[in-house]
C-alpha positions as CSV (number, residue, x, y, z in Angstrom):
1,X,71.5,98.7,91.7
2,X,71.7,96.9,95.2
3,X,75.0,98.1,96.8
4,X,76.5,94.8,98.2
5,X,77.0,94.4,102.2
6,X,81.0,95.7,103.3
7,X,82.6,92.8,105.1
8,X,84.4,93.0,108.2
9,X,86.6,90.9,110.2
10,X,86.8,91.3,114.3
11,X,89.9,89.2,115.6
12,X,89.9,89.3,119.4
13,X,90.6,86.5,121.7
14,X,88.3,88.7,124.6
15,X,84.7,86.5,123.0
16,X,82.6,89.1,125.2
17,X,84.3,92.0,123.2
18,X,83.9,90.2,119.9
19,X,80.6,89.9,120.4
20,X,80.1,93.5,121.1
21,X,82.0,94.6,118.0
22,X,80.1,92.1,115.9
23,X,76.6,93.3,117.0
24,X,77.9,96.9,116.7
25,X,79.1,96.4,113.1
26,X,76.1,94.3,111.8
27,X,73.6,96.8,113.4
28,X,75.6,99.5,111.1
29,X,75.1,97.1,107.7
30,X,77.8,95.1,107.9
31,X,78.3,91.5,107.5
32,X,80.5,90.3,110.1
33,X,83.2,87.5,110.6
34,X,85.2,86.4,114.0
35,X,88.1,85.2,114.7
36,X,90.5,84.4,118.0
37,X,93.6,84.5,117.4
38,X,95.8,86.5,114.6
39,X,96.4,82.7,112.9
40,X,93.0,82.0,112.6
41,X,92.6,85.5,111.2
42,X,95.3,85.1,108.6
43,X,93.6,81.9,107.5
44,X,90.4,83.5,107.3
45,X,91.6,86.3,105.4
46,X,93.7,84.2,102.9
47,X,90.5,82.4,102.0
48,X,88.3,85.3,101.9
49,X,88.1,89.3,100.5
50,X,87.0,91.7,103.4
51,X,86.8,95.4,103.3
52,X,88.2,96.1,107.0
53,X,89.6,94.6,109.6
54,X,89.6,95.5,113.1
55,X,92.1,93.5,115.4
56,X,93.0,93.5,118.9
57,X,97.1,93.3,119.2
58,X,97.5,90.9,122.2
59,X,96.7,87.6,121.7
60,X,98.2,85.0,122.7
61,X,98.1,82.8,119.8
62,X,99.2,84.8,117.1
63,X,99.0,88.3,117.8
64,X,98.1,91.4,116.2
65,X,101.1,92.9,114.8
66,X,102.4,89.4,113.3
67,X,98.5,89.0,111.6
68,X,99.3,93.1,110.2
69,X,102.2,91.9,108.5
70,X,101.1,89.0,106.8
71,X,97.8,90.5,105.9
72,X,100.2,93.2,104.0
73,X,102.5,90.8,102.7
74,X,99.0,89.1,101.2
75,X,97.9,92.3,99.7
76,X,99.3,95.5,100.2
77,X,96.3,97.8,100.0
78,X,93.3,95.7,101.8
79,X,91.8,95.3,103.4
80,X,91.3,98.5,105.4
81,X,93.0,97.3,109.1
82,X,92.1,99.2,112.7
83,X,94.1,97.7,115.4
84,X,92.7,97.6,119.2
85,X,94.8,97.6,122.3
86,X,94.8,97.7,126.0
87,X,98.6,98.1,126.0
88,X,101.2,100.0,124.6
89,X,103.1,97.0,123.2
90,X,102.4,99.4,120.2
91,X,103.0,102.9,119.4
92,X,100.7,104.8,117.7
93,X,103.8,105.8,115.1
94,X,104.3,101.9,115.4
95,X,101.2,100.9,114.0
96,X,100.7,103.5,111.0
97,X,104.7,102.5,109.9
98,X,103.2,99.2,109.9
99,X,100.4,99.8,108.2
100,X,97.7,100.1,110.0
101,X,95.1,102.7,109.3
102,X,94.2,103.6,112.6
103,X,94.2,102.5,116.5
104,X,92.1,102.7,119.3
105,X,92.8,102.3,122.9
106,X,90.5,100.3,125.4
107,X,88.1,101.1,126.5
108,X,86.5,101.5,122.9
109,X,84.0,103.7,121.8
110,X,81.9,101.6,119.3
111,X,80.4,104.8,117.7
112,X,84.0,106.1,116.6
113,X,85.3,103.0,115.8
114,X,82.4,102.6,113.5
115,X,82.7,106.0,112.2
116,X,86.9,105.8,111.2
117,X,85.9,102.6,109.7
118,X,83.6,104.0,107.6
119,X,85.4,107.2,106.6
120,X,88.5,105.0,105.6
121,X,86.2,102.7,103.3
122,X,84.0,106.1,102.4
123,X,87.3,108.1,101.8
124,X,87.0,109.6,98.3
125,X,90.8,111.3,99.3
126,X,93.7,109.6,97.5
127,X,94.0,105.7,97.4
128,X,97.2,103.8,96.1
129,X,97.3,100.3,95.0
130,X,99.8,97.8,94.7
131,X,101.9,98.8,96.9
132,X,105.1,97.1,98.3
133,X,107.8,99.1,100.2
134,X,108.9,101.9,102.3
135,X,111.3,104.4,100.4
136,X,112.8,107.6,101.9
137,X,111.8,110.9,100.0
138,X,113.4,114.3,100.6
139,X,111.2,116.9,99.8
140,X,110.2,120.7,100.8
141,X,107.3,121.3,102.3
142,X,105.7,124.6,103.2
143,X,103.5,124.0,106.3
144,X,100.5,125.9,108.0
145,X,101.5,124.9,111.5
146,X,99.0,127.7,112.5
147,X,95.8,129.8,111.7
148,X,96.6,132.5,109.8
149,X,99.9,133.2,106.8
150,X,102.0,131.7,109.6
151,X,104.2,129.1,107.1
152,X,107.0,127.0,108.2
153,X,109.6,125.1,105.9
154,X,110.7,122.2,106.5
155,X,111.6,118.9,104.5
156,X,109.6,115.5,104.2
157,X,112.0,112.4,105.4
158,X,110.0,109.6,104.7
159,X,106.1,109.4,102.9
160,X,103.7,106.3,103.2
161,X,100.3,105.6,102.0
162,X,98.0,108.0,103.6
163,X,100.7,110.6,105.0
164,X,104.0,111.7,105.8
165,X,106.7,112.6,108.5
166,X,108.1,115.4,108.6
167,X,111.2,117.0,110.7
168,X,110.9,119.8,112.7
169,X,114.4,121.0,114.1
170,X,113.3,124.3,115.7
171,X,109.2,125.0,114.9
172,X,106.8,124.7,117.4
173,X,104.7,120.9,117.0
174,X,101.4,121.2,116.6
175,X,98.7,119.6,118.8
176,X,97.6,115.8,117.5
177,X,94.6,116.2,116.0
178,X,95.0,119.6,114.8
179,X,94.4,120.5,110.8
180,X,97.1,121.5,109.4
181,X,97.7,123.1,105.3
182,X,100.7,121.7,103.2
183,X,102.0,122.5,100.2
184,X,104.7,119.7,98.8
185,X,107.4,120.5,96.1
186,X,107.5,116.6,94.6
187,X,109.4,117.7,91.3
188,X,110.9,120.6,89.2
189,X,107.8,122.2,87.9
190,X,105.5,124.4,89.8
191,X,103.1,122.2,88.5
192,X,104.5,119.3,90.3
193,X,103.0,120.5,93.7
194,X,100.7,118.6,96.4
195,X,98.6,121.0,98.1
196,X,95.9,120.4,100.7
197,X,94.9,119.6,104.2
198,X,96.2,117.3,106.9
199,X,95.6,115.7,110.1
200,X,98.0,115.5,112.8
201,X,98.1,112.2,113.9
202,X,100.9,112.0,116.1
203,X,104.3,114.6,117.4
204,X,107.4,113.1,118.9
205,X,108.8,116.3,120.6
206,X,112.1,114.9,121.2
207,X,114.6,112.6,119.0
208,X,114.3,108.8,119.8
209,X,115.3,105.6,118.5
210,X,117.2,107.5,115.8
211,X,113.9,109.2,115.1
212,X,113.9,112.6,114.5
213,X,112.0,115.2,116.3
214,X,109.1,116.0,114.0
215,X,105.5,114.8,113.4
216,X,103.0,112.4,111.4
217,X,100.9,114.0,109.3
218,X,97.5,112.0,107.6
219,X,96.3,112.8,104.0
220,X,92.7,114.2,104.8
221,X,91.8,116.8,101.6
222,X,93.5,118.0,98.2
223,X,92.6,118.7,94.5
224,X,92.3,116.2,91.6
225,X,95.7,117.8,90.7
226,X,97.8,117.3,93.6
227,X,96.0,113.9,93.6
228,X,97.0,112.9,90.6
229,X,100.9,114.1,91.3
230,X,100.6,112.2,94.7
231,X,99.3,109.2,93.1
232,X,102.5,109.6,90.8
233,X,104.8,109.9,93.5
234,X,103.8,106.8,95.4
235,X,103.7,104.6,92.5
236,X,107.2,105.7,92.2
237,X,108.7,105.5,96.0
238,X,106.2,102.6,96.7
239,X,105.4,102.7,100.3
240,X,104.0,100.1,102.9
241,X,103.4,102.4,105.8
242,X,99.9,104.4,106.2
243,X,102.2,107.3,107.8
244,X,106.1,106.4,108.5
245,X,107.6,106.8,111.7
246,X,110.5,108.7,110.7
């Protein structure tokens, strides 16, 4: 059975960098769409089905963040979206809360953007569909914040589509980047546990913004178990965010 071609969509007004991305992506199998501007994207995208997305944020007709949130006000799962930016108009913890799946900063690598593009299409981890809305959760979590038995509790604030945040009055943050084990209580039963591994993908050391201190943890391995009671959970709380910002 011939495995049809993933489609992506490269919105960037910069037509040099477009065309860098679009030659990258089509030399890795894809077939490839442009657009300049985040309106021409949306109309592009309203029209069309793509797999991924990868945007820059700053244009200057439409941008990037205003194209994220009609894109998941159009569908709430896909496509897969990887924002670009030169700035910091946006956060890191901005773009996941949003949506986004991942960032990059300029200059880009073209071999890793490739790469996280394909591990979030390839991703055989937990996938939710359908969904609509942030919702707080308040949940204990016993975390592996380093190697060895060393175990921390704390409680999850708020959970989105590929992670969670989590506060952390008093324990020491781990470095972004860093693996770390969890093990959720989402209900009464000891079966009602999510257990696995996680990325740290971003670690606000101090409060802001009415933010707690804490970090942003990505979804990265568990069981078919703690899938299944994740898959549960989300249906039920019905995120938008990839990983919430508080």
């Amino acid at each position: 059975m011939t495995v049809p071609q993933r489609k992506i969509l490269i919105v960037d007004d910069e037509e040099d960098l477009a065309l860098i991305l679009r030659m990258t992506f089509e030399r890795a199998g894809y077939r490839v769409s442009t657009a300049n501007s985040g309106r021409a994207a949306l109309k592009i995208v309203a029209e069309s089905f793509f797999d991924a997305v990868v945007t820059d944020i700053r244009m200057p007709d439409g941008d990037g963040v205003e194209f994220l949130e009609n894109v998941r006000s159009l569908n709430r799962d896909k496509p897969v979206i990887v924002m670009v930016t030169g700035f910091s108009d946006l956060t890191e913890t901005d773009a996941y809360d949003k949506g986004a799946q991942a960032i990059f900063t300029k200059p880009i690598d073209r071999k890793q953007i490739v790469s996280k593009v394909d591990q979030l299409l390839d991703a055989s981890r937990y996938k939710p569909k359908e969904l609509q809305a942030r919702h707080d959760v308040d949940m204990v979590i016993s975390l592996g914040l380093e190697t060895g038995d060393n175990a921390v509790l704390a409680r999850i604030i708020n959970i989105g589509r590929g992670g969670f945040f989590v506060a952390l009055q008093d324990a020491p943050l781990p470095k972004v980047g860093s693996r770390i084990g969890f093990d959720i209580k989402a209900g009464d039963s000891s079966s009602d546990h999510i257990s696995g591994i996680g990325l740290c993908k971003w670690a606000r050391e101090q409060p802001t913004e009415g933010c707690l201190r804490g970090i942003g943890v990505e979804f990265s391995e568990m069981d078919l178990k703690s899938e299944k009671v994740l898959t549960d959970l989300i249906q039920r709380v019905d995120p938008l965010a990839h990983i919430p910002r508080s």
